[in-house]
Short mmCIF file of the C-alpha atoms (twelve columns), coordinates in Angstrom:
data_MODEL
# 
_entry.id   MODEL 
# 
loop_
_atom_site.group_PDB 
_atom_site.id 
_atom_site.type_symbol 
_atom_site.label_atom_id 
_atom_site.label_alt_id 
_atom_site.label_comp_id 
_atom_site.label_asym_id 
_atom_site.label_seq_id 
_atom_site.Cartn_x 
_atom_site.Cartn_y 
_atom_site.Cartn_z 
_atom_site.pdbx_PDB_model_num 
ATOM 1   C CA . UNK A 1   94.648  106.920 126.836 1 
ATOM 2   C CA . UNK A 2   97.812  107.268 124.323 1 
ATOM 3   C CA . UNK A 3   100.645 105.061 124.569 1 
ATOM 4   C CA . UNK A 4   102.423 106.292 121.725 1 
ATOM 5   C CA . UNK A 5   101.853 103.797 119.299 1 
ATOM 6   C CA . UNK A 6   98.293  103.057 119.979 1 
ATOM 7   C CA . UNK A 7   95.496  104.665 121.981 1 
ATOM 8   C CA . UNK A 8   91.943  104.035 123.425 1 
ATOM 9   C CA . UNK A 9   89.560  106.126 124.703 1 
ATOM 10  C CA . UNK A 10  88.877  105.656 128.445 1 
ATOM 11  C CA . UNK A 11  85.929  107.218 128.465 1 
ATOM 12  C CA . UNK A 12  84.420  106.411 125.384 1 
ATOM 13  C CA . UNK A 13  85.459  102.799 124.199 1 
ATOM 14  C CA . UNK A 14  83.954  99.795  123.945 1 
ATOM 15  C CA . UNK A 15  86.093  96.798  123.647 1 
ATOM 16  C CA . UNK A 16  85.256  94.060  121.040 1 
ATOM 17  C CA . UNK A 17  82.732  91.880  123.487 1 
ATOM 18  C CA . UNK A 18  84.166  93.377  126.286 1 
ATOM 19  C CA . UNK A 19  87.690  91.410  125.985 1 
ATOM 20  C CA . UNK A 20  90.254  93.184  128.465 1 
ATOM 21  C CA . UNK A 21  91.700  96.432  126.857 1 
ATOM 22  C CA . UNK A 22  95.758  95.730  126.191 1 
ATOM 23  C CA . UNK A 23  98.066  98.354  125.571 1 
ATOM 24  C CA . UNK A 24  101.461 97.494  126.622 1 
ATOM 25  C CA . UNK A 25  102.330 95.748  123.611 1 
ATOM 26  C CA . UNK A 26  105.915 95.143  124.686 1 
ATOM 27  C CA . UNK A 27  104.487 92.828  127.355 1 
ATOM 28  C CA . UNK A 28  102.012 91.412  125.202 1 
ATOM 29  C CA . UNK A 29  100.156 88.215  127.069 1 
ATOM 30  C CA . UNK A 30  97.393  86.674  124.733 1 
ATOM 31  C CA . UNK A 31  96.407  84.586  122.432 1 
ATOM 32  C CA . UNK A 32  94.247  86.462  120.394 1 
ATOM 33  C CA . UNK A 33  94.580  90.523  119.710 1 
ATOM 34  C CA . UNK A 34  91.976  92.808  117.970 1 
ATOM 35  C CA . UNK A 35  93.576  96.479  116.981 1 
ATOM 36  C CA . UNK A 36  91.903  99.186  114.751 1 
ATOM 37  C CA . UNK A 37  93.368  100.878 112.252 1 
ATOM 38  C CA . UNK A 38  91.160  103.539 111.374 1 
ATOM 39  C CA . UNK A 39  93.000  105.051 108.428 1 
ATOM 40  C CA . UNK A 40  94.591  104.780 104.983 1 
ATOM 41  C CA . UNK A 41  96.399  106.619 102.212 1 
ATOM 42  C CA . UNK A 42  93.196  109.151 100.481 1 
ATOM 43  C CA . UNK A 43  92.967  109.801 97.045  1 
ATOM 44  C CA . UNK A 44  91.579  113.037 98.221  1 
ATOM 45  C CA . UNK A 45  90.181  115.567 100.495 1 
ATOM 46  C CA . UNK A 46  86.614  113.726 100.174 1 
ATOM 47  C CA . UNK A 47  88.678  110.257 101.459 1 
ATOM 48  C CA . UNK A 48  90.609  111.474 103.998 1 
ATOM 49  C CA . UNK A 49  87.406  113.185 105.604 1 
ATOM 50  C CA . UNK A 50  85.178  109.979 105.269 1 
ATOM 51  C CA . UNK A 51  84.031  108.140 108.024 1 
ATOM 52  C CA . UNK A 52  86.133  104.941 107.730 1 
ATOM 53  C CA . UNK A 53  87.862  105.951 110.530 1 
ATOM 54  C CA . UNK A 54  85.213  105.029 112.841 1 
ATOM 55  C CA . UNK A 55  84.342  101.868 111.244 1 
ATOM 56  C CA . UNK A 56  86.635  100.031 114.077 1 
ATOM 57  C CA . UNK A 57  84.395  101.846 116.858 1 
ATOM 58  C CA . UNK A 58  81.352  101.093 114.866 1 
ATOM 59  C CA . UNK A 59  82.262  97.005  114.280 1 
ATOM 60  C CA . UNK A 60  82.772  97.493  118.172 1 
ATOM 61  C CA . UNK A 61  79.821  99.035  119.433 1 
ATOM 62  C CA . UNK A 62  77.483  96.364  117.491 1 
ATOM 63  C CA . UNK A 63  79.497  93.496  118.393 1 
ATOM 64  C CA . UNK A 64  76.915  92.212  121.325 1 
ATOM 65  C CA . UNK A 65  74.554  91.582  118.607 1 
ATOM 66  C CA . UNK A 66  77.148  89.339  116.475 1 
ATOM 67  C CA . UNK A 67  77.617  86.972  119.958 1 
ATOM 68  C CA . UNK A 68  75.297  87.992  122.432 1 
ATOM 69  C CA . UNK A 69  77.764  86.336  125.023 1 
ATOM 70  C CA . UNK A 70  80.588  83.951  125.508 1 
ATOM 71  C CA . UNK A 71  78.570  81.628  127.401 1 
ATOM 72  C CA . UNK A 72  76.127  81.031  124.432 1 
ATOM 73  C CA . UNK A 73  75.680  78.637  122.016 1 
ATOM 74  C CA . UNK A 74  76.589  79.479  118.544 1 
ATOM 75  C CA . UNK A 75  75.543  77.131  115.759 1 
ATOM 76  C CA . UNK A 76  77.655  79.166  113.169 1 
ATOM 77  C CA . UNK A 77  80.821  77.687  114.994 1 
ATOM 78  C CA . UNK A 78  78.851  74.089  116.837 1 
ATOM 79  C CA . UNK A 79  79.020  75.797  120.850 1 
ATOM 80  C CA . UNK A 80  80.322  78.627  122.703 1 
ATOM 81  C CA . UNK A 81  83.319  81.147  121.150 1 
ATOM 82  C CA . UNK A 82  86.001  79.830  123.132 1 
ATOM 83  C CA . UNK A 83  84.962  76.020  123.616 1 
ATOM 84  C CA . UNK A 84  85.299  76.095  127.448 1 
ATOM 85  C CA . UNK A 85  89.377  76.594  126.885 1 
ATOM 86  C CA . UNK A 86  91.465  79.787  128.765 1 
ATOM 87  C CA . UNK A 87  91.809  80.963  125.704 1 
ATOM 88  C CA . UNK A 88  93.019  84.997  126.020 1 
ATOM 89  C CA . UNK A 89  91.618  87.079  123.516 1 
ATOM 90  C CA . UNK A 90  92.470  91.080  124.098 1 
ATOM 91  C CA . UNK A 91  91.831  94.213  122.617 1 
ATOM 92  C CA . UNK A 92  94.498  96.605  122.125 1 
ATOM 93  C CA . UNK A 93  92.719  99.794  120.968 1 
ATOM 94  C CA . UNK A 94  93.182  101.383 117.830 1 
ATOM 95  C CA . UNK A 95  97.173  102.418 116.231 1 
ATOM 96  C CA . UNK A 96  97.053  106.229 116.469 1 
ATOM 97  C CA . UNK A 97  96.427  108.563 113.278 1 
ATOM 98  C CA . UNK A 98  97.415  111.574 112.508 1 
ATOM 99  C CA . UNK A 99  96.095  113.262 109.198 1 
ATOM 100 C CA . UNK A 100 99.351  115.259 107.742 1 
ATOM 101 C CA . UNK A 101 101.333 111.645 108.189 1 
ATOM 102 C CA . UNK A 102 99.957  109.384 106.309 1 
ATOM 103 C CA . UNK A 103 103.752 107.491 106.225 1 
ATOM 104 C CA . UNK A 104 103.685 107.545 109.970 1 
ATOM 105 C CA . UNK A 105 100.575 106.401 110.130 1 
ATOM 106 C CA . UNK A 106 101.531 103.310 108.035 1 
ATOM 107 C CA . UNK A 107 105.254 103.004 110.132 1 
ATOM 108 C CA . UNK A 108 102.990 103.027 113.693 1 
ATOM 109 C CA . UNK A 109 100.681 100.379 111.659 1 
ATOM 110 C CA . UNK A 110 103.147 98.027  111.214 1 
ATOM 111 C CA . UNK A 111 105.521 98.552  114.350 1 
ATOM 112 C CA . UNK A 112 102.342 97.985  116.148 1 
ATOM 113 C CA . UNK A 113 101.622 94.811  113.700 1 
ATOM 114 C CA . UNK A 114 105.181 93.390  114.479 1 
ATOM 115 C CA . UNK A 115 105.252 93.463  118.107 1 
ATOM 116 C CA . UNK A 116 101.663 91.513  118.204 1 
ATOM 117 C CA . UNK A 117 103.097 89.162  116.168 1 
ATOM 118 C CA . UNK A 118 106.535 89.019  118.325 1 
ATOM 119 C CA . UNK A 119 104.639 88.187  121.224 1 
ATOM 120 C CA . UNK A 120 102.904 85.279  119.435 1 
ATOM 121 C CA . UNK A 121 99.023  86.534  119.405 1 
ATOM 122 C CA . UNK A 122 97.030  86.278  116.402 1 
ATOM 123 C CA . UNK A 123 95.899  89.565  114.899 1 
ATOM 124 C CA . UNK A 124 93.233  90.444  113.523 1 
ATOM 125 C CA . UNK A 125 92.399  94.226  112.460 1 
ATOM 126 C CA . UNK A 126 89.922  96.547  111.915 1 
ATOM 127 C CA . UNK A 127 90.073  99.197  109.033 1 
ATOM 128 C CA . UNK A 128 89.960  102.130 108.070 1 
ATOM 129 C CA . UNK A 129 90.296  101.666 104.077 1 
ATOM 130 C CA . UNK A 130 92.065  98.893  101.894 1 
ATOM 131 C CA . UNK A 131 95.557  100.825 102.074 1 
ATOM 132 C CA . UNK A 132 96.136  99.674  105.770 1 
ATOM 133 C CA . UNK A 133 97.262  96.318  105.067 1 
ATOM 134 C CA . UNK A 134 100.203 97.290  103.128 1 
ATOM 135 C CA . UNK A 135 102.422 98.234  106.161 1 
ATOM 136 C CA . UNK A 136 100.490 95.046  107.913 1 
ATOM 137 C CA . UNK A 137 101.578 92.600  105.369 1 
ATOM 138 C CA . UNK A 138 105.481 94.356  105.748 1 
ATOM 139 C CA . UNK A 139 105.210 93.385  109.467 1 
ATOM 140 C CA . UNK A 140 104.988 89.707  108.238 1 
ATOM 141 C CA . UNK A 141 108.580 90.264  106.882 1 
ATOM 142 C CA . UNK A 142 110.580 86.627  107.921 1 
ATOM 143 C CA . UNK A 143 107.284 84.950  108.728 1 
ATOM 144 C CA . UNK A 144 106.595 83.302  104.946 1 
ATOM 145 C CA . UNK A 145 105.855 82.011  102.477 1 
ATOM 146 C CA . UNK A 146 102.317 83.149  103.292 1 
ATOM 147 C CA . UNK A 147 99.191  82.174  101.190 1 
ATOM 148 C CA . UNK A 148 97.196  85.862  100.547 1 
ATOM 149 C CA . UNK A 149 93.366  85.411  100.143 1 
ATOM 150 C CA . UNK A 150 91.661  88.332  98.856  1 
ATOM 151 C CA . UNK A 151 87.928  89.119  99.636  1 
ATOM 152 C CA . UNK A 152 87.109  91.932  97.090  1 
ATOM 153 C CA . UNK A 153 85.292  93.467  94.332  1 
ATOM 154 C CA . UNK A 154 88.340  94.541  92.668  1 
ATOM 155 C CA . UNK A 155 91.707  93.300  92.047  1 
ATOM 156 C CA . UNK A 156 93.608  96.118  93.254  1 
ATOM 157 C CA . UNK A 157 96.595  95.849  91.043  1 
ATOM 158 C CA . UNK A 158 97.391  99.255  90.378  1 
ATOM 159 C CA . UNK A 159 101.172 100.691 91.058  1 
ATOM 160 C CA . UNK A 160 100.271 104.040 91.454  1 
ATOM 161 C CA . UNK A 161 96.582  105.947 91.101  1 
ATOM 162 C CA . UNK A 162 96.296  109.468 91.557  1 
ATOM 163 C CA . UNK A 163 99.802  109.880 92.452  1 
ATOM 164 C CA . UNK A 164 99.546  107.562 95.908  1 
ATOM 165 C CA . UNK A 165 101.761 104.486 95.599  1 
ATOM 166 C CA . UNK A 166 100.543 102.883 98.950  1 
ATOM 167 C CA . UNK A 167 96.578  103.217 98.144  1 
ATOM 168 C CA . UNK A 168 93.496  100.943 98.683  1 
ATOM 169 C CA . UNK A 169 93.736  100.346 94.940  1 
ATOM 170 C CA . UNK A 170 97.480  99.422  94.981  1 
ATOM 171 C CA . UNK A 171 97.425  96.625  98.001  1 
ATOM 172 C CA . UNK A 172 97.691  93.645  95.905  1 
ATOM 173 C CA . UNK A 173 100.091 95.016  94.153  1 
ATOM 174 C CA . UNK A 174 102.175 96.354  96.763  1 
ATOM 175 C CA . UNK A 175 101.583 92.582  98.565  1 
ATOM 176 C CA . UNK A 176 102.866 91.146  95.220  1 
ATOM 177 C CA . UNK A 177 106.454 92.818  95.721  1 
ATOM 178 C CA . UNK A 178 107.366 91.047  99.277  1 
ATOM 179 C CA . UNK A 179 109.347 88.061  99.324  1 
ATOM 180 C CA . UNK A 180 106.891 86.362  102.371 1 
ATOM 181 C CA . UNK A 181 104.088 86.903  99.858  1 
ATOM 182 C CA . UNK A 182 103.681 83.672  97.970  1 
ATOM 183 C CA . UNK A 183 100.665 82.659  96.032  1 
ATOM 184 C CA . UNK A 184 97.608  85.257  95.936  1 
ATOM 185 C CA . UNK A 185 93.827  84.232  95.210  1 
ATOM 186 C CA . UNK A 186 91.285  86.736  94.733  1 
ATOM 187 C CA . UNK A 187 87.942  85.920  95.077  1 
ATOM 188 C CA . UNK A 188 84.498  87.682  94.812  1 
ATOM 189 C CA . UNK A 189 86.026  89.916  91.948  1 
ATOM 190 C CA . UNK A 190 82.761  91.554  89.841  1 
ATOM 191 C CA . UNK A 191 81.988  94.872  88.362  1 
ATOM 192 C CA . UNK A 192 84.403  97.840  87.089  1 
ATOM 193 C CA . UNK A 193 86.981  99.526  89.676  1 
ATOM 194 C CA . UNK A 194 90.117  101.188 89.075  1 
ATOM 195 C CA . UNK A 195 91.735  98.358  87.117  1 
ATOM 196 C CA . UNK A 196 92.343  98.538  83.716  1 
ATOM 197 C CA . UNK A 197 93.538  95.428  81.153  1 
ATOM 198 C CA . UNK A 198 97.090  95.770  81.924  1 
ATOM 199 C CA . UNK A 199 96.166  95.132  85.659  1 
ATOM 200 C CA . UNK A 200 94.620  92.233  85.228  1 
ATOM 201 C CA . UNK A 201 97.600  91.194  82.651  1 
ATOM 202 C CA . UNK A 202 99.718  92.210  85.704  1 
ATOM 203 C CA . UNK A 203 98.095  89.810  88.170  1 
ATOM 204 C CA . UNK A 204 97.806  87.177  86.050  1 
ATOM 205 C CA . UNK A 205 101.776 87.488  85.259  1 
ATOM 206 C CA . UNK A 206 102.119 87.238  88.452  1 
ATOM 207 C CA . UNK A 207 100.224 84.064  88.657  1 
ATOM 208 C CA . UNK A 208 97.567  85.322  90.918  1 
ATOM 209 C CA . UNK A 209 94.650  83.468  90.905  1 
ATOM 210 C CA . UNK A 210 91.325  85.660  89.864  1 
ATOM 211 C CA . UNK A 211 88.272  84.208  90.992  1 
ATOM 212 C CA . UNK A 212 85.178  86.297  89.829  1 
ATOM 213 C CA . UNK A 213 82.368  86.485  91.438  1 
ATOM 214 C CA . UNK A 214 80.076  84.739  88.601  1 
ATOM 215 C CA . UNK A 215 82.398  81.603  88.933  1 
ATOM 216 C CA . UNK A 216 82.227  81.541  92.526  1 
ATOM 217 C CA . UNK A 217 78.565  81.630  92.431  1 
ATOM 218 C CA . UNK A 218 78.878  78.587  89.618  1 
ATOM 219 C CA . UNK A 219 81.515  76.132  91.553  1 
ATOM 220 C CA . UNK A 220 80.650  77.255  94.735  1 
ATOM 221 C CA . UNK A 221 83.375  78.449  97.748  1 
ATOM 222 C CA . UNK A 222 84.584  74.797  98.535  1 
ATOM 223 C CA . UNK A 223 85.302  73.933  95.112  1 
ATOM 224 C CA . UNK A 224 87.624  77.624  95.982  1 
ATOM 225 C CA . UNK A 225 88.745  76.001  98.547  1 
ATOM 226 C CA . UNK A 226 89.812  73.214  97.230  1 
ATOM 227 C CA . UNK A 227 92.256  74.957  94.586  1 
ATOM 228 C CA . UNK A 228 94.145  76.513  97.762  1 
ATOM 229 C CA . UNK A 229 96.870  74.270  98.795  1 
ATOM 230 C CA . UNK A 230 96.826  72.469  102.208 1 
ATOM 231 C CA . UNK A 231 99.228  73.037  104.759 1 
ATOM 232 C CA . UNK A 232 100.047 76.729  103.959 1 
ATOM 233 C CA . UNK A 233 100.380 80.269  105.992 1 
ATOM 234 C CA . UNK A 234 97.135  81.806  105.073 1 
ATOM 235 C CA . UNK A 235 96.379  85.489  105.329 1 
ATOM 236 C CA . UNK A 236 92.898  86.844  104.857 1 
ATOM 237 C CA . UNK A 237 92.023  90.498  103.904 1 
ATOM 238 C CA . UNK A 238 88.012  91.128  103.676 1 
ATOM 239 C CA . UNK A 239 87.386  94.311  101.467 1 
ATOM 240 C CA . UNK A 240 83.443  95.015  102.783 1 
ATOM 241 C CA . UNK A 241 82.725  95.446  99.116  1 
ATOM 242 C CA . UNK A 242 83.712  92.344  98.229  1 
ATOM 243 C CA . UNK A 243 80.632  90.669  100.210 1 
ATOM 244 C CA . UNK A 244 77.219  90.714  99.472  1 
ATOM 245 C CA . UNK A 245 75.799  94.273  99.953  1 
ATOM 246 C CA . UNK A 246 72.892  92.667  101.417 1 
ATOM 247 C CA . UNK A 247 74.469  92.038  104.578 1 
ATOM 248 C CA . UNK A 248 77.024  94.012  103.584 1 
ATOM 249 C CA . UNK A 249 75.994  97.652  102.443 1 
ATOM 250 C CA . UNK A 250 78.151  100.174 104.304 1 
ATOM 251 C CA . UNK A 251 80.626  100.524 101.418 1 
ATOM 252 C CA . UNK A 252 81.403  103.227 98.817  1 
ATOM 253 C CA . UNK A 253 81.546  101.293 96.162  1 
ATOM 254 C CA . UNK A 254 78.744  98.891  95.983  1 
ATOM 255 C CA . UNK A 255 77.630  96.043  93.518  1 
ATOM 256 C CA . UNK A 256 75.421  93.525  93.009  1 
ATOM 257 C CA . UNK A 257 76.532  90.253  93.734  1 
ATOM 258 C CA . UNK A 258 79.005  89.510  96.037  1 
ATOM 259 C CA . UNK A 259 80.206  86.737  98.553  1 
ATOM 260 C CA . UNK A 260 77.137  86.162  100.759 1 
ATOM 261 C CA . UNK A 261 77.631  84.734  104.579 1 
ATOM 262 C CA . UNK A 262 77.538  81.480  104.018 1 
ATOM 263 C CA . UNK A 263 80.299  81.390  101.651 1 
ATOM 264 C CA . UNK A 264 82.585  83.250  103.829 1 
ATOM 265 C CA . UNK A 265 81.721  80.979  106.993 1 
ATOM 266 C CA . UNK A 266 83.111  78.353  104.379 1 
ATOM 267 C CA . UNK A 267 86.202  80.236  103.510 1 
ATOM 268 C CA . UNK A 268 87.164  81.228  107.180 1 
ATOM 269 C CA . UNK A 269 86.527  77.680  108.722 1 
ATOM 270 C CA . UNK A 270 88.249  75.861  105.302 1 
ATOM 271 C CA . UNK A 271 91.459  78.116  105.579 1 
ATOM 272 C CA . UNK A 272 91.549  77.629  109.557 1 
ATOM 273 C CA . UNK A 273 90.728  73.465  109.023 1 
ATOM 274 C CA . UNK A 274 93.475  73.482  106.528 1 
ATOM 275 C CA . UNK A 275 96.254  75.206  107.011 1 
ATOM 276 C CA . UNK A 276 97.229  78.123  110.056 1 
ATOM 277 C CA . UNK A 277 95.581  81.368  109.669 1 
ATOM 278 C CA . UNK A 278 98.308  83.940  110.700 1 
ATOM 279 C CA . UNK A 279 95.790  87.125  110.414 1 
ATOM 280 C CA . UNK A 280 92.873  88.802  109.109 1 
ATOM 281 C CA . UNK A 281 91.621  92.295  108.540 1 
ATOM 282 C CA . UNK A 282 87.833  93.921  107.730 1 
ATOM 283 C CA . UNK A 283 88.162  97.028  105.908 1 
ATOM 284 C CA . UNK A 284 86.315  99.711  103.839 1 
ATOM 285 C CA . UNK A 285 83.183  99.808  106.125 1 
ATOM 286 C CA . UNK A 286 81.653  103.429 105.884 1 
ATOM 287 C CA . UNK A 287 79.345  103.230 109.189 1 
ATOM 288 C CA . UNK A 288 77.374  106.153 107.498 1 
ATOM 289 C CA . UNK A 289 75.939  104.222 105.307 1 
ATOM 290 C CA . UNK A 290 75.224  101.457 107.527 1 
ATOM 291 C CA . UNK A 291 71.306  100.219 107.793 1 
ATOM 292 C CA . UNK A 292 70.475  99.068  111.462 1 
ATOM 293 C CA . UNK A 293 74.248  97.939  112.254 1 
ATOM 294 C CA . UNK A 294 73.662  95.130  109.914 1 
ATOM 295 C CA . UNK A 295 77.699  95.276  108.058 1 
ATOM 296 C CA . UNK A 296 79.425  95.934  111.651 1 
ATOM 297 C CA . UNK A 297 77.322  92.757  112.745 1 
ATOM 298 C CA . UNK A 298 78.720  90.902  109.834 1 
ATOM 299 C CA . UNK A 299 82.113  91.754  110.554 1 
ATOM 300 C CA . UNK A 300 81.795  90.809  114.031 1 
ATOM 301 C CA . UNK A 301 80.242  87.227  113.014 1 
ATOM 302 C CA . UNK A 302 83.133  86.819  110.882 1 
ATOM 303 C CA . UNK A 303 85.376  87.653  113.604 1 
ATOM 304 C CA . UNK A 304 83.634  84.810  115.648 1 
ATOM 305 C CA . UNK A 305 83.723  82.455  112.882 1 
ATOM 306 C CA . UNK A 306 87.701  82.596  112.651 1 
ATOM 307 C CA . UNK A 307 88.170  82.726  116.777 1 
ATOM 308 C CA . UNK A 308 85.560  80.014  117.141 1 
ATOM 309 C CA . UNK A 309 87.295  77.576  114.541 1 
ATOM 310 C CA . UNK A 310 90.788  78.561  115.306 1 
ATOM 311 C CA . UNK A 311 89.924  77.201  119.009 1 
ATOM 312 C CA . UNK A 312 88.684  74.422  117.827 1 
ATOM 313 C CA . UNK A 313 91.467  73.328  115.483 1 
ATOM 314 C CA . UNK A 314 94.114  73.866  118.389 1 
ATOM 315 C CA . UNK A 315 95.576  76.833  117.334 1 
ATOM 316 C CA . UNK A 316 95.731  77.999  121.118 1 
ATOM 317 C CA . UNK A 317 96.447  74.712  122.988 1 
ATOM 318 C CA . UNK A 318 99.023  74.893  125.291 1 
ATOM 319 C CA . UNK A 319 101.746 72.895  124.868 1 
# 
């Protein structure tokens, strides 16, 4: 079923843990709203024919074995998802994609992104590759100054590679350019990707803070955590590649090392404890390459870990 912005298929979908299915977003009622967007900008014909696209249906179809129900006890979060609370969480689908329009795919993204966040829900998406929250973070327009943490191999500083502008190697940079966009950290960093020295010279200009992987491993993620102001707007985007390919591996660019599970359990419930958490995405998940579900069952446990502990902090109490 289309609905112009945003589509899901009646026959064929599976809701995230069967939350209702949403798709009058001009009415929007919840507290909580999971949407797919299950594209990007390719850097060629190889990209733009890869299987990210159904890495939203895949996080979906496996996410009974990241909370086998809502009335169970999970000791990642101390009790059930939603704490006993009417707490509405929906699913609205996936934004709709056509392949010649990659700039209408990123105008539907973040029309779609702005009326979620009109209606007061929390969003939290499901990529497609590292490009879609560009026009996500342009939805946030009005709404800062907003704290971006970065979950990621690389830094992804680059204005334009291969001619593409709005890329999955260009989101930090393109995030560096709003006004809303305040202070970036970037954790997790390791390996070689498409940055070169005068990226990094770029970031650091810019006075983002680069956490590599190695140090992270060293201080540990609260000692992170602790560098991150209190009391901020906090944004999380969660490149797959940026977490341990052990529980992680359905990426295309792999490397040892890597943020494991406990680390990000730390991150999502410190940022939530904190400060307000005003969104999260999960992108670059290739379900080809995926061994027994395992990376759409860690993207569904850290979808749990940031509904559980935003319940818990009060982030949906009525007032």
């Amino acid at each position: 079923m289309r609905s112009g912005l945003h589509y899901y298929l009646e026959q064929q979908f599976n809701s995230f843990h069967n939350f209702p299915i949403e798709t009058n977003l001009d009415n929007l009622n919840a507290d909580i709203a999971i949407i797919g967007i299950p594209f990007g900008d390719p850097y060629s014909m190889g990209e733009a024919s890869n299987d990210q696209a159904f890495a939203p249906t895949h996080i979906r179809q496996h996410c009974g074995r990241a909370l086998r129900g809502l009335d169970r006890y999970d000791f990642d979060i101390g009790g059930t998802l939603l704490d006993g609370k009417d707490i509405k969480v929906v699913d609205c689908g996936d934004v709709v994609g056509i392949a010649k329009d990659v700039a209408g795919n990123h105008a539907r993204s973040e029309q779609v992104i702005r009326k979620i966040l009109a209606s007061g829900a929390l969003p939290i998406i499901l990529g497609g590759d590292h490009a879609i929250p560009i026009p996500v973070f342009r939805a946030y327009e009005g709404r800062g100054p907003i704290t971006l943490i970065q979950v990621d191999a690389h830094i992804d500083w680059r204005d334009v590679f291969h001619g593409v502008s709005d890329g999955l190697s260009s989101v930090i940079r393109r995030a560096s350019e709003l006004k809303h966009i305040d202070e970036i950290y970037q954790i997790g960093l390791r390996s070689a990707g498409s940055g070169r020295p005068e990226e990094v010279e770029a970031a650091l200009a810019y006075g983002a803070h680069l956490i590599p992987d190695i140090e992270l491993q060293e201080i540990g993620m609260k000692a992170v955590l602790n560098r991150i102001p209190d009391g901020g707007n906090y944004y999380l985007t969660i490149d797959a590649d940026g977490v341990d390919p052990t529980i992680m591996p359905a990426v295309a660019g792999p490397a040892p090392g890597g943020v494991n599970y406990p680390q990000m359990r730390t991150l999502i419930q410190g940022l939530v404890k904190k400060g307000n958490v005003v969104g999260m995405d999960i992108v670059e998940i290739t379900p080809s390459r995926d061994l027994n579900g395992i990376t759409a069952v860690t993207a569904g446990r850290f979808i749990c870990n940031l509904i559980g502990s935003a319940v818990r902090a009060g982030y949906f109490d009525k007032k």
